[in-house]
N, C-alpha and C positions, 0 to 999 in steps of 0.2 A: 724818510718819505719814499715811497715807492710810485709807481704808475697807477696804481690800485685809487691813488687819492686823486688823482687829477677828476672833479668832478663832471664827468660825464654820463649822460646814461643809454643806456644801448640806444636810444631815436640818433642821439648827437652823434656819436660814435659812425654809425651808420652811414649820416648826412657828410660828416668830413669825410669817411673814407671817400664817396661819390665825387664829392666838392675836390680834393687832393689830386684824384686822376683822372679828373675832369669828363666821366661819365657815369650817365646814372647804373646805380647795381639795379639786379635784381634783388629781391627779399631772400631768398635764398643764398645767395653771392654774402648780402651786408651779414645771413646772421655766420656763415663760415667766419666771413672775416671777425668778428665781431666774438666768436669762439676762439678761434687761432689767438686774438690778442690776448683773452684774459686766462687760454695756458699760458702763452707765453711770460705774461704777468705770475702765475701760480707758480710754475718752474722757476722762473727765477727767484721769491719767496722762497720756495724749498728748498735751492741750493745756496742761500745765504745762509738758510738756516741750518742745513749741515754745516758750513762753512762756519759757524759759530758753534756751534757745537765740538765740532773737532778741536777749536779753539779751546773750550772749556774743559774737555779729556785732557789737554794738552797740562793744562795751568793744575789740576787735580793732579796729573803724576806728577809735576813738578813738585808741588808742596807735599806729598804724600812722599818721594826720595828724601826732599830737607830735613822731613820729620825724620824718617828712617835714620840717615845720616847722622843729625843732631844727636838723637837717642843712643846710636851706637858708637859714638864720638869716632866716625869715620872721620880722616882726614879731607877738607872744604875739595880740593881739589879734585876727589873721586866724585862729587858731586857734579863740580862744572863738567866735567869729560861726562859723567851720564846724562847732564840736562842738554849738553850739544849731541850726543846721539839722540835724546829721546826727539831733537828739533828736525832730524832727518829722516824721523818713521815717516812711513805711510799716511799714516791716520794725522797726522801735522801739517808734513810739508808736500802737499797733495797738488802738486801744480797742476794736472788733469782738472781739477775740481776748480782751480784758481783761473785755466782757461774757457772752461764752460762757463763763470759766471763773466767775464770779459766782454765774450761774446754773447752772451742776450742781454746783456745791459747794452753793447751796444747795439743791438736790433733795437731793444725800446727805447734808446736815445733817436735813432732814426724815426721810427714812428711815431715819436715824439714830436720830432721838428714839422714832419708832414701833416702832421694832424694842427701844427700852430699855423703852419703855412694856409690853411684853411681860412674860412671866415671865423669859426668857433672860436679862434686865440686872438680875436680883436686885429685882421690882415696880414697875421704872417708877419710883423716884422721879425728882427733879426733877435731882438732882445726877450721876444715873448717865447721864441723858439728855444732860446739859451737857456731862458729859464725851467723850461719844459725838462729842455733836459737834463738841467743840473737838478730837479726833481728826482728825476728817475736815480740818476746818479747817486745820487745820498741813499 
């Protein structure tokens, strides 16, 4: 589940942002904001989904070496020493990519909370917030 689900629609969205920091937007103000959140929303989509993709090259060259190996009755061993290099390419172990998604999930866990803090999450308690954000967070 992502932010994408929390059902709101651009009126709602709008009224908590004004409700949150306790002055009315302009129309113009609510629809910026209201753009900024659902890139923020699509960016982070996108780099889960590279993020899983990379994933999925990863486990394809794995079983494509085993094959290789099996077939050419290499010794197990030249296998593990290649599947722990292939874990340190780029394309794998992409911590850059692993810090970009970090940090907008935690942006949309904040916007998360402010937006429960509002009337729209039934007063902002503590638990509707938690919820919100363990939303984003899966």
């Amino acid at each position: 589940t992502t932010m994408v689900d929390i059902p709101l629609g651009d009126e709602q969205r709008g009224a908590s942002v004004a409700r949150a920091s306790g002055k009315k937007l302009s129309e113009e103000e609510r629809r910026r904001r209201i753009a900024t959140e659902k890139a923020a929303v699509k960016l982070y989509e996108d780099l889960h989904t590279l993020d899983h993709f990379a994933e999925l090259n990863f486990e394809g060259f794995r079983k494509i070496a085993k094959k290789w190996y099996k077939v050419t009755e290499a010794p197990a061993v030249r296998l593990d020493r290649f599947v722990e290099r292939l874990r340190g390419e780029q394309f794998h172990a992409n911590t850059e990519l692993a810090a970009m998604l970090a940090s907008i999930e935690s942006v949309l866990c904040e916007a998360a909370k402010a937006l429960c803090a509002s009337e729209s999450c039934g007063g902002g308690t503590a638990a509707t917030a938690a919820s919100a954000a363990a939303a984003v967070a899966s």
